[in-house]
C-alpha positions as CSV (number, residue, x, y, z in Angstrom):
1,X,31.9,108.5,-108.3
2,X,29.5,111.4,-106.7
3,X,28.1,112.0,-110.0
4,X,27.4,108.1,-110.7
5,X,25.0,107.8,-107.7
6,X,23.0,111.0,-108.7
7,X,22.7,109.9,-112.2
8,X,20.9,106.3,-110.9
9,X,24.1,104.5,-110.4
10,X,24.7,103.5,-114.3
11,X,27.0,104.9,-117.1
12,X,23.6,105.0,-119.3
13,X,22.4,107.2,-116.8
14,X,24.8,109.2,-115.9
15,X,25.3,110.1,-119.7
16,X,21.8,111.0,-120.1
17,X,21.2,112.6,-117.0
18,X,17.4,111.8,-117.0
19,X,17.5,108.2,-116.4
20,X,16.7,107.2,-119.9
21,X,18.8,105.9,-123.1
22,X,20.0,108.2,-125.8
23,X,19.0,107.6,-129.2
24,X,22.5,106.6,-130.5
25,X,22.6,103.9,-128.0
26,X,19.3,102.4,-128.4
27,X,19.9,102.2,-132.2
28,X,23.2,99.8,-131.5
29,X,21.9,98.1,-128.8
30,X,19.0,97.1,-131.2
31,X,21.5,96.2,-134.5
32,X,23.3,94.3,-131.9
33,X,20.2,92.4,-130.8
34,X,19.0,91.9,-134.7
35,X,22.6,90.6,-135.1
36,X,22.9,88.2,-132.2
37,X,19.0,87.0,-133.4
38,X,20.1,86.2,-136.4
39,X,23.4,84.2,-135.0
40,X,20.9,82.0,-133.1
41,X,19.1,81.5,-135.9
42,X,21.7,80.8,-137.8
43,X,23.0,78.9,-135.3
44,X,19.6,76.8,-134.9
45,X,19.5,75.9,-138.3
46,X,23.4,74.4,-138.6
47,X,22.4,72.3,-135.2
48,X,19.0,71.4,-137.1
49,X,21.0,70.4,-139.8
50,X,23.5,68.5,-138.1
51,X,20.7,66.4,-135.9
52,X,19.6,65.3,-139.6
53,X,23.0,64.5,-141.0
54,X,23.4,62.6,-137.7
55,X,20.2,60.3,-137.9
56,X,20.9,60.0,-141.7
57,X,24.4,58.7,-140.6
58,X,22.6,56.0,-137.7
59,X,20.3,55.0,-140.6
60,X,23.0,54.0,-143.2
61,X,25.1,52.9,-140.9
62,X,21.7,50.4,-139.3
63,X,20.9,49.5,-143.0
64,X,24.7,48.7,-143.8
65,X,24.7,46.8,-140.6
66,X,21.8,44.3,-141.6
67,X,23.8,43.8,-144.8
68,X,26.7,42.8,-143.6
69,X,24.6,40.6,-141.2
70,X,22.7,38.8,-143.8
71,X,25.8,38.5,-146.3
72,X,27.4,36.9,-143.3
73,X,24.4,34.5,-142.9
74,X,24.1,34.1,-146.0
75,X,27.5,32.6,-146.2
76,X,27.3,30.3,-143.8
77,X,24.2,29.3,-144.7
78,X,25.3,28.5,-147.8
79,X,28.3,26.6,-146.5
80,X,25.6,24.7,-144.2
81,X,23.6,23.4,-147.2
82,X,26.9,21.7,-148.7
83,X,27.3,19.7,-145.6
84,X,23.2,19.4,-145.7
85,X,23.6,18.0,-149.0
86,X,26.3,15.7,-148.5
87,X,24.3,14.4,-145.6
88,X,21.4,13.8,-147.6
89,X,23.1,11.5,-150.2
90,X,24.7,9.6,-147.3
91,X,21.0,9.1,-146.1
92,X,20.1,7.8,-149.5
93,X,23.0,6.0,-150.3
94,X,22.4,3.9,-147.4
95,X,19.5,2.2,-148.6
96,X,15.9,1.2,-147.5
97,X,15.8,-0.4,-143.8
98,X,15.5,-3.9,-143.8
99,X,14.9,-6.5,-140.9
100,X,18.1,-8.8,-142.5
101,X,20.2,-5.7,-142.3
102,X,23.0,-5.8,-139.5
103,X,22.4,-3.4,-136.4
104,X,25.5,-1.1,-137.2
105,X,23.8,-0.3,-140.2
106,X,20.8,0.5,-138.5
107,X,22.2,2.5,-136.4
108,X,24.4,4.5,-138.6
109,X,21.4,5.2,-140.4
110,X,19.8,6.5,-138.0
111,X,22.5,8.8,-136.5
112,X,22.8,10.6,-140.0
113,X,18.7,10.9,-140.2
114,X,19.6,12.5,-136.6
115,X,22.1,14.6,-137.8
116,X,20.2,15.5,-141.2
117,X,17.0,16.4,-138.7
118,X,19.5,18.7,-136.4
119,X,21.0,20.2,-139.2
120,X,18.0,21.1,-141.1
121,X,16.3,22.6,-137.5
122,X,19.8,25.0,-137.4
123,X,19.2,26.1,-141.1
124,X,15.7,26.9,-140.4
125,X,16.6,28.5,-137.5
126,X,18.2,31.1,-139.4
127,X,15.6,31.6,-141.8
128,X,16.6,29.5,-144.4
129,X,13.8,27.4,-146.3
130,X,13.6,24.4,-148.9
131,X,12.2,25.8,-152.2
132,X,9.6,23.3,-153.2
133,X,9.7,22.6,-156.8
134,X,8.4,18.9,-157.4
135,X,5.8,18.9,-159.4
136,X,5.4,22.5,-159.7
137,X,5.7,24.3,-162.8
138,X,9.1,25.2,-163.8
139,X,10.4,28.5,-162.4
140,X,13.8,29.7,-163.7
141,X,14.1,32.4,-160.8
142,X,14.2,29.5,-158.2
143,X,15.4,26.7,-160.9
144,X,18.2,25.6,-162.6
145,X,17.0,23.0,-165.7
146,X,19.8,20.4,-165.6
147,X,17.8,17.9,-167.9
148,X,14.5,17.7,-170.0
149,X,12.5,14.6,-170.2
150,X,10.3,13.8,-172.9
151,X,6.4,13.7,-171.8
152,X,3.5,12.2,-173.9
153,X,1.3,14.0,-171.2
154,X,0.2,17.4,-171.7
155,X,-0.3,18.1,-168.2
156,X,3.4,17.5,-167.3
157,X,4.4,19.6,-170.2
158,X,6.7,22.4,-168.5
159,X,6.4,20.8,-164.9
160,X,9.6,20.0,-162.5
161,X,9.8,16.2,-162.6
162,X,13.0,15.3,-160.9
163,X,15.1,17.3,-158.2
164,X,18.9,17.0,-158.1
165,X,19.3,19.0,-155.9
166,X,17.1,21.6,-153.8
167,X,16.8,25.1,-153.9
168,X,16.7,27.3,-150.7
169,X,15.7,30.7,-150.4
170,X,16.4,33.1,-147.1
171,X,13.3,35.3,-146.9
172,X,12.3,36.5,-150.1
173,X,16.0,36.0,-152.1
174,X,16.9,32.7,-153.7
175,X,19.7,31.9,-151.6
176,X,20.6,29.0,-154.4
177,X,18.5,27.5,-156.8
178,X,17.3,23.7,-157.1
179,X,18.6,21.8,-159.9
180,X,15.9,19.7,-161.7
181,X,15.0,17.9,-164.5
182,X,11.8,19.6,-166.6
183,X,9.4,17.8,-168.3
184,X,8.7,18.9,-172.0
185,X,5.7,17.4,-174.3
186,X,7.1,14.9,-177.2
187,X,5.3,15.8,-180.3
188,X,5.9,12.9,-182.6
């Protein structure tokens, strides 16, 4: 213990007797620095690496997220548009107002008009639109040609003339297409 306190109170010093580190010892203590550097390096990349393979993971699971969202919307969207249909023809069906017409009529009509207004507000509401096809030329990517009508006009030539029954589209993607009738120039 005497010999500890007049070395400088360390096992370094007491070995060297001078207060300073052999050479043996400052050769390991350096390898053992160069190897514990390159541990936290090695280190820093496979934590580098694992912060990327974690936001890749958050961004395919985000992206798989708002696909399953707008499958699912998609869905009942399209679910929507068979009652919108069917509400439609009812509308139709039940013929031009008249003032000879009894008031329960009346008012029927008017609570499907209601319903069909509501209905169509809830479907544009999630992003659903109409695909406008009347009198537009005809599109196969948003229409389905049920029917072709002779035209003697050459400007109708190719042009939807009738809609079954119409087409909606959620953003960009044709969610279903319109059915129509296309008119196509009579050359006799």
């Amino acid at each position: 213990m005497s010999e500890r306190k007049e070395s400088g109170g360390t096992p370094e010093a007491a070995a060297s007797g001078d207060g300073s580190l052999p050479a043996a010892g400052f050769g390991q203590l350096e390898a053992t620095l160069k190897t514990q550097a390159a541990r936290i390096d090695e280190l820093s990349r496979a934590y580098a690496s694992l912060l990327d393979d974690n936001k890749s993971f958050r961004l395919r699971v985000e992206r798989e997220k708002e696909r399953v969202v707008e499958a699912e919307k998609s869905r009942l969207a399209q679910s929507m548009l068979e009652s919108h249909d069917d509400l439609e023809r009812a509308f139709r069906a039940s013929g031009v107002a008249s003032s000879r017409e009894p008031p329960s009529l009346r008012d029927l009509r008017e609570g499907v008009a209601l319903s069909l207004a509501s209905m169509e507000k809830r479907i544009a509401d999630m992003g659903v639109s109409r695909i406008e096809v009347l009198g537009a030329p005809y599109d196969p990517r948003t229409a389905e040609a049920i029917d072709v009508a002779a035209v003697a006009d050459p400007a109708q030539d190719g042009l939807v003339l009738e809609e079954f029954r119409p087409g909606w589209r959620i953003g960009e993607r044709v969610l279903r297409p319109a059915r129509v009738r296309v008119g196509r120039l009579s050359r006799a």
